[in-house]
N, C-alpha and C positions, 0 to 999 in steps of 0.2 A: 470247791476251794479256789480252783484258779480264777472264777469268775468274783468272788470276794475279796481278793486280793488284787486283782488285775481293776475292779471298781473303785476299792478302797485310794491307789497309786494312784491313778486317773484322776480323781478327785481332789486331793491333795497338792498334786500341781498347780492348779485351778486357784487351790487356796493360800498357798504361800507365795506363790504370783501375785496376786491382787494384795498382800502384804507388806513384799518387797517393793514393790515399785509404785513411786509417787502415782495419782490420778494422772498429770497432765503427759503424763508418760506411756496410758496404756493403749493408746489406738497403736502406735508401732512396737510396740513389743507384742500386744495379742497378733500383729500381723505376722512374725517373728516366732510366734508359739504355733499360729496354725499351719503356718509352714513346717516346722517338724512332724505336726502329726500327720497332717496331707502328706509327708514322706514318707511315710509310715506306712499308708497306705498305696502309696504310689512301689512299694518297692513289696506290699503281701500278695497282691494277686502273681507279680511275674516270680517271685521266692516262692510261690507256693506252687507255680505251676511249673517250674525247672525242680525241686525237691517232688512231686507227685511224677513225675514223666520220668526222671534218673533215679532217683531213691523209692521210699516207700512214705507214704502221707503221715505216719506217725511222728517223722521227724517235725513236721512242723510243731509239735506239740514244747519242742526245745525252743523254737523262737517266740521272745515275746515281744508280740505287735499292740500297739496303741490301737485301739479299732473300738469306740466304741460312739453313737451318735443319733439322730433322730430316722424317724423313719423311712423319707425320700431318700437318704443318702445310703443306709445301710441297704434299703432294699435297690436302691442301683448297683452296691457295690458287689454283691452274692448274686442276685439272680440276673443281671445284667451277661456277666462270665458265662452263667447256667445257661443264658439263653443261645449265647454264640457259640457253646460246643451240642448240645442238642436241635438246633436248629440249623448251623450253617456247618456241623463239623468240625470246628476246629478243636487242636489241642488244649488243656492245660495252660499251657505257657501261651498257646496263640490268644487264649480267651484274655489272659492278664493283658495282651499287648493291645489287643482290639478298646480295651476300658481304659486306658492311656490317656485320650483328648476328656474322660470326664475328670481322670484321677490330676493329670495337673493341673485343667480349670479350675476343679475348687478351690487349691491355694491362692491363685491368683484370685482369686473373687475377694479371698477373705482378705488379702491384701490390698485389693481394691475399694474396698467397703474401710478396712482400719485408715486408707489415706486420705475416703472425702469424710471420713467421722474426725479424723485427728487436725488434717493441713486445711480443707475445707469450710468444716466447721459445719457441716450437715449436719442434721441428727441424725443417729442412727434408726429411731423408728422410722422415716421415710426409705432410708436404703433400704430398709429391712423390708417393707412395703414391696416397694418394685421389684426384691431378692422374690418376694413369692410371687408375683407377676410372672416372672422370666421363671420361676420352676414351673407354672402349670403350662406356662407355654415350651418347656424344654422337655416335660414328661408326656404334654398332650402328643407331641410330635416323634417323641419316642413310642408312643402308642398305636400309633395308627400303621396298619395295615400293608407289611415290606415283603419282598420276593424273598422268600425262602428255600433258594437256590443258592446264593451269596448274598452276602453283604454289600446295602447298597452305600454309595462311600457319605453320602445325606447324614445315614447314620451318624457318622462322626462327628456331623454337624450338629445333631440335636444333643451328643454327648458333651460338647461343647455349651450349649446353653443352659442347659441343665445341672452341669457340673458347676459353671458360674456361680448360677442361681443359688446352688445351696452352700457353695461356700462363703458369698454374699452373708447369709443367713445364721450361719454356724459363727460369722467374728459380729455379728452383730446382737446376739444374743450376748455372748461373753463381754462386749462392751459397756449395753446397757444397764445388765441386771447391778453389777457395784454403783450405781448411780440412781436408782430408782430401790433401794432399798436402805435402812438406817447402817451406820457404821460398826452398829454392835452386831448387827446379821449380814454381813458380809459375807463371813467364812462361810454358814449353814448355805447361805444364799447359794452361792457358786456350785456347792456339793451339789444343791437336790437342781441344780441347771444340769449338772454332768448326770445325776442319776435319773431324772426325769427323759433326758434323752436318749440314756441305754436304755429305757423301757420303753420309751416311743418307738426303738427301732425293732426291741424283740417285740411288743404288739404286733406292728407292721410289718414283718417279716412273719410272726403266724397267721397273722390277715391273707399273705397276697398268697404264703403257701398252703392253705386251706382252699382257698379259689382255684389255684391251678389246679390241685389235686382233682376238686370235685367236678370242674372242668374238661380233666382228659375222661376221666374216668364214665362222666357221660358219651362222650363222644366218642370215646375209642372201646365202648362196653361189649359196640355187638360184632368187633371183630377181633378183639382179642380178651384172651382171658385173664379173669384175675390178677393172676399171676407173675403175666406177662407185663401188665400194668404196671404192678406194683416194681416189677425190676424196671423199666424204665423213667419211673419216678426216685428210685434209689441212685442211676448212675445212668450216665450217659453210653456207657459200654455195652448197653443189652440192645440199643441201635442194630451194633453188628447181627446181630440174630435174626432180622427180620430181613424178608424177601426188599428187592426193590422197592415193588407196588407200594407194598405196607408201608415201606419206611418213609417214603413221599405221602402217604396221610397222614404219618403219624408225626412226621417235624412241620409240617401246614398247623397240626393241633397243636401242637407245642406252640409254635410261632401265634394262634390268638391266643393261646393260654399267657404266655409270656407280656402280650400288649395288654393284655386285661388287666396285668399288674400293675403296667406301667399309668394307666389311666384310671386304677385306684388309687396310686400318687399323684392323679391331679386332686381328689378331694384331699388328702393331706396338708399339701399344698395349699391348697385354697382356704381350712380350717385355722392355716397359719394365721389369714388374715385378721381375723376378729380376736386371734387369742393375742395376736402384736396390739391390737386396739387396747387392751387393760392397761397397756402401759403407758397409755397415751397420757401426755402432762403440758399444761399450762401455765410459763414457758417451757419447751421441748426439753430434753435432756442434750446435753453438747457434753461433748468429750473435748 
C-alpha cells in the first residue's frame, strides 16, 4: 500500500508540474524540483542512520521520503552505505555521511544540465549523452579494486562523478520527454517516466543483489556455513561473530562482491546510450 501510494504522489508532481508552468519556464524550475528530491535523499541515509543507531528502524517507517529512480542511482544509493559498513566498518550514520559527495552531486548535475538546456540552449539529448559517458566512467571507477582496510579518500572522488553523472541524466529526462511527446499525452507521458524508473531501479537493485548473494556464497561456501552466510547477508552485525582471520576474508569478499555491482552499473549506463538515441530529432529539441 505505501509503495502505491508513495508511486501514485510521486507521479502526480511530475504531472501538475508540467501543467502549471509555461514551457519556456521548465529548465529552472525542473532544476528547483530536483533539488528538493536530491534533499530528500541527501537527508534519508544520515535520518535513517541516526533513527537505526539511537532508536529502532521501525521508525523510519513514519517518515515519508521521496526515493524513487532508475537504476544506477538507486543502486548507489542502498548498496553503496551497504558496502562502507560491511566492508570498511563503519556506522549507520557513518555510512550516510561517507554517500554525501554522491548525494549533493546529483542536485548539482541536474542543475547543471536544467542551466545549459534552459540559458544555453543545448539540447538536452547531447547533455544527456555525456551525463552517461561521466556515469560509466564514475561507476567504472567506483568498481575497481580498493584496500579494504579504510576507505581510500579517491573514493570520494569517483562519488563525485558519478553522482554528477546521474543527476545530469535524471533533469534531463524530465525535460525532454514534454517536448518530444503530443500535448494531449503529456500527463500519461511524465507518469510512465516516474514509473518506468521506479522499476528500473527495483530490476537493478534485484540484478546486483542476486549477483552478490551468488557471489559470497561461492566463495565463502567452503569455510563457512550456510548459515553463517545467510546472517551476513541479512546485516552487517554477524561481522562481530567471526574470528579475525575470517572476518579479513570475508569483507575482501564483500569488497569484490560490492565492485561487481558497481560495474554492472557500467552496462546500465551504457544501455542509456542507444535508448537516449530514440529520441533523437531533426531539428534537436531545445528547451
Amino acid at each position: 500500500m505505501q509503495g502505491i501510494g508513495g508511486a501514485g504522489t510521486y507521479s502526480l508532481v511530475f504531472v501538475i508540474f508540467f501543467e502549471l508552468v509555461p514551457p519556456e519556464k521548465f529548465a529552472p524550475y525542473t532544476s528547483v524540483l530536483s533539488s528538493v528530491f536530491a534533499m530528500a535523499l541527501l537527508l534519508g541515509p544520515l535520518l535513517g542512520g541516526v533513527i537505526n543507531n539511537f532508536t529502532t528502524w521501525r521508525w523510519v517507517f513514519l517518515i515519508k521520503e521521496i526515493f524513487l529512480t532508475g537504476a544506477p542511482f538507486t543502486v548507489a544509493v542502498i548498496q553503496l552505505p551497504l558496502k562502507f559498513q560491511a566492508v570498511y566498518g563503519a556506522s549507520p550514520l557513518g555510512a550516510g555521511v561517507r554517500l554525501l559527495p554522491f548525494a549533493i552531486l546529483s542536485p548539482i548535475g541536474s542543475g547543471a544540465a536544467a542551466a545549459l538546456a534552459g540559458k544555453r540552449k543545448i539540447p538536452p539529448i547531447y547533455i544527456f549523452l555525456c551525463g552517461s559517458v561521466m556515469q560509466i566512467v564514475g561507476f567504472a571507477l567506483l568498481g575497481m579494486k580498493s584496500n579494504t582496510q579504510s576507505m581510500e579518500k579517491a573514493q570520494y572522488g569517483y562519488e563525485v562523478i558519478a553522482g554528477f553523472a546521474v543527476g545530469i541524466n535524471l533533469a534531463c529526462i524530465i525535460l525532454m520527454t514534454p517536448f518530444v511527446v503530443e500535448k494531449r499525452d503529456k500527463s500519461v507521458a511524465m507518469s510512465a517516466v516516474v514509473q518506468f524508473r521506479t522499476m528500473g531501479g527495483a530490476i537493478g537493485l534485484a540484478v546486483v543483489t542476486n549477483v552478490m548473494s551468488a557471489y559470497v556464497r561461492k566463495h565463502l561456501g567452503e569455510i563457512l556455513a550456510p548459515a553463517q552466510i545467510n546472517a551476513l547477508l541479512e546485516t552487517t552485525e554477524a561481522f562481530a561473530s567471526l574470528s579475525p582471520e575470517t572476518a579479513d576474508i570475508v569483507r575482501t569478499t564483500f569488497a569484490h562482491g560490492y565492485n561487481l555491482q558497481m560495474q554492472i552499473m557500467i552496462g546500465f549506463s551504457a544501455a542509456q546510450i542507444p535508448a537516449a538515441l530514440l529520441m533523437w530529432k531533426k531539428p534537436q529539441v531545445l528547451i
